[in-house]
N, C-alpha and C positions, 0 to 999 in steps of 0.2 A: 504494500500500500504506500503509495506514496504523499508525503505531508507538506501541508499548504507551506510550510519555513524553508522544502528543501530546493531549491533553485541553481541551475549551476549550467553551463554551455553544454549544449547535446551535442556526443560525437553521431557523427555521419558517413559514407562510403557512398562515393562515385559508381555508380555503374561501369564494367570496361566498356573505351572507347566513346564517351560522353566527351562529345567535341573534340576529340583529337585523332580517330580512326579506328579502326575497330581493335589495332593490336597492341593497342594503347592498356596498359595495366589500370585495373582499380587506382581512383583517388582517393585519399582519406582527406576530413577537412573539418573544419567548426562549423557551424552556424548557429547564429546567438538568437534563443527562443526570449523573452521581454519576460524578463520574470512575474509579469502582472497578468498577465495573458496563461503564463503555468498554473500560479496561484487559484485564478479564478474558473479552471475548467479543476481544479477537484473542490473548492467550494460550492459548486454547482453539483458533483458528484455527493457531499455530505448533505445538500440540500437536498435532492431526490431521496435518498434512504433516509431522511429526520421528517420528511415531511414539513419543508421547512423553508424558509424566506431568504436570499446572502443578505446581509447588512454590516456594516463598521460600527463596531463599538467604540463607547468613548475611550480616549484613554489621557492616563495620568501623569507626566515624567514615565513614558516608554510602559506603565502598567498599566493594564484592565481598571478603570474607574466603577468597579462595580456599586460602589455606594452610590452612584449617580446616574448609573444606568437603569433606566426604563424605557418603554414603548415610545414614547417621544426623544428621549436625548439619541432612540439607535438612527441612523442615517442610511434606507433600505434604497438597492441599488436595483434605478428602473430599467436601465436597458442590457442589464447582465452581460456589455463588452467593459472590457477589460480597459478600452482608453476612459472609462468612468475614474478610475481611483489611481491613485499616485502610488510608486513604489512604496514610497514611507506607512504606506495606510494595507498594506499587506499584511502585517503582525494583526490589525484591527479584524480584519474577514471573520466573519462567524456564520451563523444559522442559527437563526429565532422560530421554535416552532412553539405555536400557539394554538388553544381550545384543546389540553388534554384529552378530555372525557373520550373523545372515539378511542382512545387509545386502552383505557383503563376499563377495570369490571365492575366496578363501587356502584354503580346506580347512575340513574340519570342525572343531569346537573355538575355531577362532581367532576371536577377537573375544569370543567370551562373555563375560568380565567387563569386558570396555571399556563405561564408560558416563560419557555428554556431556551436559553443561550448556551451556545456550544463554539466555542471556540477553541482553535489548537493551537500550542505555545512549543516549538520546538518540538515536534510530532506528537509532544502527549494533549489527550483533550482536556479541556477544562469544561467543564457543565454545571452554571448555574442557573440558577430560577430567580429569575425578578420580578414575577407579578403572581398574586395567589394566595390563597393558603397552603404554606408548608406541604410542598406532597413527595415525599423522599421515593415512590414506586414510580415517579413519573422520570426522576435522573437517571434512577436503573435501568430504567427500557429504555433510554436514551444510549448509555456505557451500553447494554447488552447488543444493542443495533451497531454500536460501533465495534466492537470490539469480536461480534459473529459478521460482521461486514453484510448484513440482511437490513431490508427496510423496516422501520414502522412496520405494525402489523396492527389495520383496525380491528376491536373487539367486536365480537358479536352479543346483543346484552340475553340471546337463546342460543345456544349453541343443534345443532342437529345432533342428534344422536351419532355418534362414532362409528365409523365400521371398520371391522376388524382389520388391522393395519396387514400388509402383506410380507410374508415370510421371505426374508431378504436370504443369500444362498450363503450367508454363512450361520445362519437362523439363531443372528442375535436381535432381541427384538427392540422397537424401539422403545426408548424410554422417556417420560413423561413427570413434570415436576411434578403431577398431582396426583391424587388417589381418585377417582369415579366409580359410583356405583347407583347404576337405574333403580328405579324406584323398584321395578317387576323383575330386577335381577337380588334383591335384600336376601339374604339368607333364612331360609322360613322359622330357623330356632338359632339364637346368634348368644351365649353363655356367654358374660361377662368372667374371663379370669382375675384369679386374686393371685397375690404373693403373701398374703395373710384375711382370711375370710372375710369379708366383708369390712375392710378397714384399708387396704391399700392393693389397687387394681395394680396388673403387668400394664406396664409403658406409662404408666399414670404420672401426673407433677401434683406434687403436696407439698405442704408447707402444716408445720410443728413449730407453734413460739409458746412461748412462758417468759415471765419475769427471771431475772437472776436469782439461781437457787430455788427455782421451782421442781428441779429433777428434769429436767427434756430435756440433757445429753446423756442423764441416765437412762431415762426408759427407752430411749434413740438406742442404745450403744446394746441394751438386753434385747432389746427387737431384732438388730441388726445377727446377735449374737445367736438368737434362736432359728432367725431361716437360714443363717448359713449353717448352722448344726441341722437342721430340718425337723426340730422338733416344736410341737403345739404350744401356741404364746397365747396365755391367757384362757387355756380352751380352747384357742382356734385355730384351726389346721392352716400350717402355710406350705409354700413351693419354696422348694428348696435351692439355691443357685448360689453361685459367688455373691458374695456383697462385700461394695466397696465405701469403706468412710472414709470420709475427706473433712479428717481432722485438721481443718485449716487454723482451728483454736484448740490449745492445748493438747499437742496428739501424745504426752508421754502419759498426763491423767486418764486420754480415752485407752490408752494401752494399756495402765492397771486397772482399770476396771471390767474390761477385756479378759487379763489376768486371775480376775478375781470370779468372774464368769465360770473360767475354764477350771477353777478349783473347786470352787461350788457344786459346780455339773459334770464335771467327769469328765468331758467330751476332749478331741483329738483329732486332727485332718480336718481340721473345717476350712472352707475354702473363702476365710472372710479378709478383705485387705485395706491395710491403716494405709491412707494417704496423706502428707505434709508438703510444706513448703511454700512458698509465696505461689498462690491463685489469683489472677484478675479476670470475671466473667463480666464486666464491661466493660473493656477497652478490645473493641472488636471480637473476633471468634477463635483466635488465636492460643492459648490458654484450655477451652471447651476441645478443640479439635488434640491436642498436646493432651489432656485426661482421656480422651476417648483413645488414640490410640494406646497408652499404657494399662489401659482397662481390658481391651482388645487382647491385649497380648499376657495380662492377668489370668484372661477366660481361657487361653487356650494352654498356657503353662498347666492351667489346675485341671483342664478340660472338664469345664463347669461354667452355661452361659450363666452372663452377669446381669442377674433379676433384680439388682437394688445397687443406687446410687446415694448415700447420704449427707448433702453436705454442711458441714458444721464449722463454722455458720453466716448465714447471710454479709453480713457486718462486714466478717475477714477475709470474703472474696468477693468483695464488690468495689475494689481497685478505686481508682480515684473519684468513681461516680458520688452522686449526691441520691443516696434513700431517698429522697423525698421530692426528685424530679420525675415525673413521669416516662421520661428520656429516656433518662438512665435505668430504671430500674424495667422498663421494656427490652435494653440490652441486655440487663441481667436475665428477665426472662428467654431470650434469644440462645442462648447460652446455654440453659437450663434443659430446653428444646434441642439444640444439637447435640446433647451427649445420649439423650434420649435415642436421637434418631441414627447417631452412630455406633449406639451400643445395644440397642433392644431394652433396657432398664426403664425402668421404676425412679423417680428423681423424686426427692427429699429433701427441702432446703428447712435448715433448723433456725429462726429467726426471735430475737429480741423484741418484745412487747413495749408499749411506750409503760411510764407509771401508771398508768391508769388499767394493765393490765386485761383489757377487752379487746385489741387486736395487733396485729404486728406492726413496728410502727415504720412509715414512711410511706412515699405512695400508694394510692390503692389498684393499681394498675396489678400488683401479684393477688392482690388477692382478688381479680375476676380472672386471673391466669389459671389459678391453680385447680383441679378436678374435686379438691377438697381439701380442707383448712383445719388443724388441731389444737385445742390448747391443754397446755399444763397447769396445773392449779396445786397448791399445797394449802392444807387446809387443818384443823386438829384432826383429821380420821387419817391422817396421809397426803397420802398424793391422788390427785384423781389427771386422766389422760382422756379429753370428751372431744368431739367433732361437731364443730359449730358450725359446717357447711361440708355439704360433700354433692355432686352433681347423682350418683346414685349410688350410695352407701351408706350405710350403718349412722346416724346422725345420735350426738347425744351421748351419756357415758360409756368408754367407749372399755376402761379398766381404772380400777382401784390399786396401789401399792405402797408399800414401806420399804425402806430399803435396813440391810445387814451388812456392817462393817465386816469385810473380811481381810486377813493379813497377807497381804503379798510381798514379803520384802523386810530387810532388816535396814536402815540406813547407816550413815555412819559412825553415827554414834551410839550402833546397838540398840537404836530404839527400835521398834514394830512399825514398817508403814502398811497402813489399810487403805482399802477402796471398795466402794460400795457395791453390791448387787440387786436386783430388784426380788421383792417379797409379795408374790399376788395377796390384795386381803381385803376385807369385806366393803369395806369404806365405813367403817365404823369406828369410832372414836373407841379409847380405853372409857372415856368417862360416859359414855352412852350403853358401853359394854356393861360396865358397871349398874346402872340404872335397870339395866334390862333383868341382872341376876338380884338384885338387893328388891327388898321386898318391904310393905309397912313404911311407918316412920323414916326409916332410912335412905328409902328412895325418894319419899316425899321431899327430905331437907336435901338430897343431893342436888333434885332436879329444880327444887328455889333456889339454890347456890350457881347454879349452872346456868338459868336465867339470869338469875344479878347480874352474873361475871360478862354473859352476853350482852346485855344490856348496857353497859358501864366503860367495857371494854379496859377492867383493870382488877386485880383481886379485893374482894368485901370484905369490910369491916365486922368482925364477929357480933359487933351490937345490929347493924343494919339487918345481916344474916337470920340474927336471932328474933329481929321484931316480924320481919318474914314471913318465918316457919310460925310463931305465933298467930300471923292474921289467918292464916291457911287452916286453923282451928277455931276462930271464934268461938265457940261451944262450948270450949274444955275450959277449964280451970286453971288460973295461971299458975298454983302450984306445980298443978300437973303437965302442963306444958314449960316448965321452967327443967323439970326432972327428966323430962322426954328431950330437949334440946340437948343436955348435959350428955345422955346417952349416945347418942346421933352423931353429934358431935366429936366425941372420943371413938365412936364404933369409925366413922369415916376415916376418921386421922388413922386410926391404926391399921385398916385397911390398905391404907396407901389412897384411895380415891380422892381428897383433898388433901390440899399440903398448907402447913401454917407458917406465915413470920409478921413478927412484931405486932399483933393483934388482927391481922389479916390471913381471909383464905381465901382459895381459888382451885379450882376444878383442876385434875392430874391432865395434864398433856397425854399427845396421842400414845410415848412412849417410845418415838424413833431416837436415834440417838441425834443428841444435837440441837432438836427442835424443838418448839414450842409450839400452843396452839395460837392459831390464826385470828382466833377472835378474842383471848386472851393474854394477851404480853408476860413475857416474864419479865419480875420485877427484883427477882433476887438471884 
């Protein structure tokens, strides 16, 4: 292909015997083509395949004035000869094509006043848009027409029905950016698969946030840790395949807990693999394409395809973008899509919650991406893991857990390091547990103790406590309810079900190690 900058004297060859006899040898010789005359028969060439006007653009000191370029300042050439423009105005040549919409498949209207400037600077193209709303699929079919050297191609807004394309003789077939399928070609029973029942479909993108220290890179890291073992999470059956974490935050903690897994359960050969290192999935697809083949060649080392991608987390692989432009975190989505479609996987992005704890924070652009959305909650019963949107799954709680310090390690100083494992468990508090077995009196004053403390959100005062359990009788006797509080009182505390300091009490936490309950603070 030849480029509107490249200009230069074209060699030539005399015919023998031109004007001097016929036994006259070939002449060789120059003759000087007008480089404005060169220029403008392949402007004319990009104009046919753009579908598209020659015009000079402004220019700056020797640059493209694109800030000042529009439909009035371009200077469009009427009689397309070459004695129109002056050498100097060569660099300026482009093609303005205008009224996208024949071009695109959005609907009627859309694109109409999109209109692109193509100019080339040294054989490379430049293509901007100067009039419109923002439409980045109208530059692309611009590049792609250049760059397959095919025209424009208008769109049809019905397409006919396809016919089978014809089997070409080395019978590869062709191939097609798109997937199709007729209404009356639908598969008559089409089973949705899972990688874990009813909670995370094959090839699916989801998204898992919680606050910090809610447990979602624990329950992430036992999920991950049960399909690659292939055993039942939570009761429910999953598929078993490579899974790969992409501990982009903290991968030596996801490894003892990993660790602590594999001591817990017994298990051996599982085919699950820790990824680290600096990840950027918005700064183009570069990074997406760099995971997918190492995952690629993960699947075939273990020979086991790779049914789960998990990456942990959002935050620490979203490169220089901004969470909270729609831009960007469309690129993240992009990203998220290619490793997808170059690995056959499950994608899992583990994301941070704003304070307020009710959805992941920054754009809302992932969360109409993703097929369905999770959160982690910790709470006095535990942990709970519920689905607060899923396109067609399991919606709502989805599992209950506590986690168990297990020892993986001695460090340096001879002390024990531990790291946690997941505890499937009812979602039921200790202090509810209690209430359910205690009987009489006792359960009466636990569960006015248990309101207070709800209520207040701090541990009670033994006098407030006790006027309490008194209204809860009116009838009785204050002696007799003075004698009855005393016993209650002392039976709870030695129980372990409340705990006392400095004239206050308050309902026993859930009993994880480390935690407290959520709607009561500890205070001591």
């Amino acid at each position: 292909m030849t480029h509107l900058n490249s200009y230069e004297m074209q060699p030539f060859t005399l015919p023998a015997g031109f004007g001097e006899g016929d036994d006259a040898p070939p002449a060789v010789g120059l003759i000087s083509v007008d480089p404005r005359e060169h220029a403008l028969e392949c402007a004319k060439y990009y104009a046919e395949n753009l579908h598209g006007d020659m015009v000079l653009v402004p220019f700056v000191d020797g640059q493209p004035d694109w800030p000042g370029t529009t439909r009035d300042t371009l200077t469009k050439l009427a009689g397309h000869h070459w004695s129109e423009i002056e050498v100097e105005d060569i660099p300026r040549l482009g093609v303005l094509t205008d009224s996208f919409a024949k071009f695109l498949d959005y609907g009627l209207g859309y694109g109409d006043d999109v209109s692109i400037i193509t100019l080339w600077r040294e054989g490379t193209p430049e293509v901007k848009q100067i009039d419109g709303e923002d439409c980045l699929i109208a530059r692309h079919l611009i590049m792609e027409a250049l760059i397959d050297d095919e025209p424009l191609k208008a769109r049809q807004t019905k397409p006919d029905k396809p016919k089978d394309p014809p089997v070409v003789a080395n019978d590869n077939k062709p191939k097609s950016r798109f997937r199709m399928t007729w209404f009356d070609d639908i598969a008559g029973r089409i089973t949705k698969e899972t990688i874990i029942k009813g909670v995370f479909g094959v090839r699916e993108f989801t998204m898992v946030s919680g606050m910090p220290g809610s447990g979602k890179s624990v329950i992430m890291t036992d999920a991950a840790c049960h399909v690659a073992a292939g055993r039942e999470w939570h009761g429910r059956k999953v598929k078993q395949g490579l899974v790969i974490y992409v501990a982009a935050e903290r991968q030596a903690l996801t490894e003892r807990r990993m660790m602590a897994f594999r001591k817990e359960h017994g298990v051996k050969d599982v085919p699950l693999l820790v990824l680290g290192g600096m990840i950027d999935l918005t700064t183009g697809l570069a990074d997406a394409d760099a995971l997918a083949t190492v995952i690629n060649a993960a699947a075939k080392a273990c020979d086991e395809s790779c049914v789960w991608i998990i990456i942990d987390t959002l935050t620490r692989t979203f490169g220089p973008g901004d969470q909270h432009q729609s831009k960007d975190m469309a690129k993240f989505v992009r990203s998220c899509d290619r490793l997808s479609e170059k690995t056959g996987a499950h994608v899992t992005v583990i994301h941070h919650t704003g304070w307020s704890g009710d959805r992941g924070k920054g754009a809302i652009d992932l969360d109409g991406a993703v097929d369905a959305s999770f959160m982690v909650k910790k709470s006095a019963s535990g942990y709970t893991l519920e689905c607060d949107g899923a396109n067609d799954g399991d919606e709502g709680t989805i599992c209950h857990f506590t986690m168990k310090s297990i020892e993986v390690g001695i460090d340096e100083d001879g002390e024990p390091t531990f790291a946690p494992v997941v505890i499937p468990s009812d979602g039921v508090s200790a202090g509810e547990h209690l209430v359910t077995t205690l009987k009489g009196h006792n359960a009466k004053a636990l569960q006015i103790l248990t309101e207070a403390c709800r209520g207040t959100g701090s541990p009670i005062d033994e006098e407030d406590w006790r006027e309490a359990f008194y209204a809860a009788s009116p009838g009785d006797k204050p002696e007799t309810l003075k004698v009855r509080f005393q016993r209650v009182r002392k039976a709870l505390k030695d129980s372990g079900a409340v705990h006392y300091h400095e004239g206050t009490y308050w309902v026993t936490p859930d009993g994880t190690d480390g935690t407290c309950s959520a709607t009561v603070p500890c205070s001591v």
